[in-house]
N, C-alpha and C positions, 0 to 999 in steps of 0.2 A: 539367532541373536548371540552375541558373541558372550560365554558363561562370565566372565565377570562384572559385562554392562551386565547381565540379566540379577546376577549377585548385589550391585549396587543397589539395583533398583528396587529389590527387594527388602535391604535394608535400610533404604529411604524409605518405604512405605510402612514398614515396621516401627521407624522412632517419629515419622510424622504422627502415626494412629496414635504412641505413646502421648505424645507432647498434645495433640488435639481432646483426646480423653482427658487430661488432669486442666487444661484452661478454658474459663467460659467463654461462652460466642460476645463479641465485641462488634460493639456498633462502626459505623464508617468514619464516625469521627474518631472513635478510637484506637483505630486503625491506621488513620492518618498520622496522629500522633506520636505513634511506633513506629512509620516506616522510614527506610534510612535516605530518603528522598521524597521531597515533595511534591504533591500531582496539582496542578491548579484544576479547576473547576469551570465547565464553560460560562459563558453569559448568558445563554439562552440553550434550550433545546427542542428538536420537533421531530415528530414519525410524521414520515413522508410517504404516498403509496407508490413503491416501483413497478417494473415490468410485471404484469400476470399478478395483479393485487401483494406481490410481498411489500411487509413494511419494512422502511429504511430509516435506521438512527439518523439522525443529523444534530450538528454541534457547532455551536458561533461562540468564536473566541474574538478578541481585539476591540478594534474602532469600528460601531455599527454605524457609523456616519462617513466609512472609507471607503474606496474603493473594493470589488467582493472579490477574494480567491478562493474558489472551490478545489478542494484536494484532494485525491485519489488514490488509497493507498494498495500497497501490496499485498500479494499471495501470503495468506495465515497472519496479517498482518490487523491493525484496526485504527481508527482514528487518533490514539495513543501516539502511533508511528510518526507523527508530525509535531507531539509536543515540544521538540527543541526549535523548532520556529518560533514557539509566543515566547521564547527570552530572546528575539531579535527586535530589528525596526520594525518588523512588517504587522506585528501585533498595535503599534505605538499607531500606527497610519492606514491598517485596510483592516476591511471585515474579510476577519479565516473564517471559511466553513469548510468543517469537514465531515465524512459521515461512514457510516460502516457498510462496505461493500455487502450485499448478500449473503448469509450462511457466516458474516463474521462480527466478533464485538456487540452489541447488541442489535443488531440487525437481526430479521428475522430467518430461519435455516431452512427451506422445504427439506424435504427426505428425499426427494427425487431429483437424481442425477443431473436430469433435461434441465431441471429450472436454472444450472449454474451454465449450460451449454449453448443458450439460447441468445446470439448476438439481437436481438431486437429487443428484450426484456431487458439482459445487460444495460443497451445502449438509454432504455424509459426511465429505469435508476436514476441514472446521471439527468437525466431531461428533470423527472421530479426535483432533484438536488438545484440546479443552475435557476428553476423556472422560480425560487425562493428569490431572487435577487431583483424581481419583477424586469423595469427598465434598463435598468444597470447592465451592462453586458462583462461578467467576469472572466478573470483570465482562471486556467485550469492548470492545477499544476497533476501532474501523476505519475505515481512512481511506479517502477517495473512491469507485475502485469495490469494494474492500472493504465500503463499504453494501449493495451488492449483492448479496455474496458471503453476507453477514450473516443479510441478509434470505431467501437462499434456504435458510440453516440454519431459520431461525425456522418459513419457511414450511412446512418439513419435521418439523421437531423440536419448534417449540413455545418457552418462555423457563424451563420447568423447569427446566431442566441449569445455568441462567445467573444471576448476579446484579443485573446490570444494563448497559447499554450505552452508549460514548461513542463520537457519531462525530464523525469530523474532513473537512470538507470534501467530505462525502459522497455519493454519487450512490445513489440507491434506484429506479429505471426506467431501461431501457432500451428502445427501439425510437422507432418516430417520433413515435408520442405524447411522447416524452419527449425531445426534442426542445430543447423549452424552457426544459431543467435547466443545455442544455449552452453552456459561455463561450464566447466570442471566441477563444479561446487555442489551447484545442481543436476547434472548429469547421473553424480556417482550416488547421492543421498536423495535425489526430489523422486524419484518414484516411490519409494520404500513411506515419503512421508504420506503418501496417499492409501495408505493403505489401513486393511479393516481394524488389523490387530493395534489395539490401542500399545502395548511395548514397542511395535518395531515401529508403528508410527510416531511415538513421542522420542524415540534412540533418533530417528532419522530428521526429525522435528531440530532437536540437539544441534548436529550435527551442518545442516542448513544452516542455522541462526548462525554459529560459528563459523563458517564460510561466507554471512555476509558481511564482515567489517574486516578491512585490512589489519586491523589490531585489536587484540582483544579489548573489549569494553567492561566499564568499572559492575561486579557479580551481582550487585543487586539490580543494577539496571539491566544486563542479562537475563536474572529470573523473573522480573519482572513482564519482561519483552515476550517469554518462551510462557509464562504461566498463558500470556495474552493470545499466544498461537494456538496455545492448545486445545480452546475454544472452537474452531475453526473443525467440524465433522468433516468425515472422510470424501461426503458425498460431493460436499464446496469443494474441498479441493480438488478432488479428480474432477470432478466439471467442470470447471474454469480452464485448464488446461487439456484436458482433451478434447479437443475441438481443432477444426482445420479455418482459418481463415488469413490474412495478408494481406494488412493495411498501407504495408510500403505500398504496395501493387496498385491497391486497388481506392485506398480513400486517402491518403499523405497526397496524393498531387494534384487534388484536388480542390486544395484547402488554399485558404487567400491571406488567412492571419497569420501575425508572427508569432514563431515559434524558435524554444532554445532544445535544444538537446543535450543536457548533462549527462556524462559518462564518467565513473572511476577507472582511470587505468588498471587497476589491480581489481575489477569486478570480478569475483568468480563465478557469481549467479546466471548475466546474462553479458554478452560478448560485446564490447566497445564496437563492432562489426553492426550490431543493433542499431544504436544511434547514427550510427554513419551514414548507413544506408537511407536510414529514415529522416536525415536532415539533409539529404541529396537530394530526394523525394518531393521532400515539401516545398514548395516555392519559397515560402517565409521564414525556410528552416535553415540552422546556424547550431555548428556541433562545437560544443564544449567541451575539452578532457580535463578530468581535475585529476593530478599528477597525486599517486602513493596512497587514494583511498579505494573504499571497494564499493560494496551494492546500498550502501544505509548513507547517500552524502549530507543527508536533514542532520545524524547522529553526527555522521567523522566532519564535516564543512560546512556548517548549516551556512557561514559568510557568502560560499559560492553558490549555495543554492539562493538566499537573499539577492545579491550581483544578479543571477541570473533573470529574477523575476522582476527586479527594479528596469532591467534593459526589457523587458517586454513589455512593463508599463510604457515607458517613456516613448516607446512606437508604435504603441496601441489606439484605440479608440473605445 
């Protein structure tokens, strides 16, 4: 690690210990009251059991009398990653649920690698998540490697149970073939974030986060975002992405519902090359570029990301 990241970091741990020694522990309400931003609070929440008995956070925000979008978030990422949705319409008019992928947010973390590697467990997650909606058939929105996540439902389950799907920034393959999905951003920084050592994993953590928004974003909601990743054990993330599979190939042409593919031009996480392919794929699929943002479009466009899921109601079922 490079001596004056390591220097920093030392003296951040130095004036945190100071400043946590001299103030008392503070309740969540008073927490709230401190912080330089406001978190709303869901409407409801449940543990839900996923693949191989893990339990999975789940969280309803909005109109529980609306139509349901269930949301699927990113690598090191958590149900958090979607809160600039409930200041749009779509809180005003559907039920969000969202919930914490495996090993993130309050989800539950196995220790074992396999549990994060395993497309059929992945894919029961989401199955527990959607089967909340009883009759209703929701549209799915998912962001980056939540394509993945997506795709191993489909692969499993099929597009019955669903109504339609938006993704956002998405990755649909993993292994070396797939390769050529993956940006700049991540290429030079995502392995290092997998790793044991908790210094090089949180420098590299950093580092990520800052390569996914085409412009820097306002520092509290940064720390916020990174305290949220940090969460995230070594073992989730190397298992999630090391794994071989390819949903373009093998489950996208498959599928019958409509689907959008949102892309930032300026992604550096994963490659507009992604979405393209994969809304070439899909029979119902239709590729979006949102011009001058990056891998976070909920954060830099939430409007386009709204647009995009209003057009997948409207030719849904």
């Amino acid at each position: 690690m490079n001596t004056n990241i390591r220097r920093g970091l030392m003296m951040i741990g130095l004036s945190l210990g100071a400043t946590i020694g001299q103030m008392p522990f503070a309740n969540a309400a008073e927490l709230q009251q401190k912080q330089a931003f406001s978190l709303p609070s869901p409407r409801t929440t449940h543990v839900v059991e996923g693949g191989g008995g893990v339990k999975i956070a789940v969280q309803e925000w909005g109109n529980p009398d609306g139509r349901p979008i269930v949301l699927i978030h990113a690598l090191v990422q958590s149900h958090l990653g979607y809160l600039p949705l409930l200041e749009t319409s779509l809180a005003e008019k559907y039920r969000l649920i969202t919930f914490d992928n495996r090993g993130h947010g309050n989800s539950e973390k196995p220790g074992d690698m396999s549990a994060y590697q395993d497309g059929d467990q992945l894919a029961d997650d989401v199955a527990a998540v959607v089967a909340l909606t009883g009759d209703v058939k929701p549209i799915v929105v998912a962001w980056s490697i939540g394509g993945v996540i997506l795709g191993d439902y489909l692969a499993k389950y099929g597009d019955s149970k669903i109504s339609g799907a938006v993704y956002l920034g998405a990755g649909h393959a993993l292994g070396p073939e797939a390769n050529k999905y993956i940006g700049p951003g991540f290429a030079k920084f995502g392995p290092a974030m997998m790793s044991p050592d908790l210094a090089t994993r949180a420098s590299a953590t950093i580092a990520v986060a800052r390569a996914n928004t085409a412009k820097p974003i306002p520092s509290e909601q940064f720390a916020f975002g990174l305290a949220t990743s940090m969460v995230v054990p070594p073992q989730a993330r190397a298992g999630l992405v090391n794994r071989s599979v390819d949903h373009i190939t093998n489950t996208l042409p498959l599928t019958k519902v409509p689907m959008r593919f949102l892309h930032g031009s300026a992604d550096q996480i994963v490659r507009t090359l992604s979405s393209k392919e994969a809304a070439a794929a899909a029979p119902g699929g239709q590729y979006v570029e949102i011009e001058g943002i990056g891998h976070a479009p909920c954060t830099e466009s939430p409007h386009s990301v709204v647009q995009a899921i209003e057009a997948v109601m409207a030719v849904s079922k």
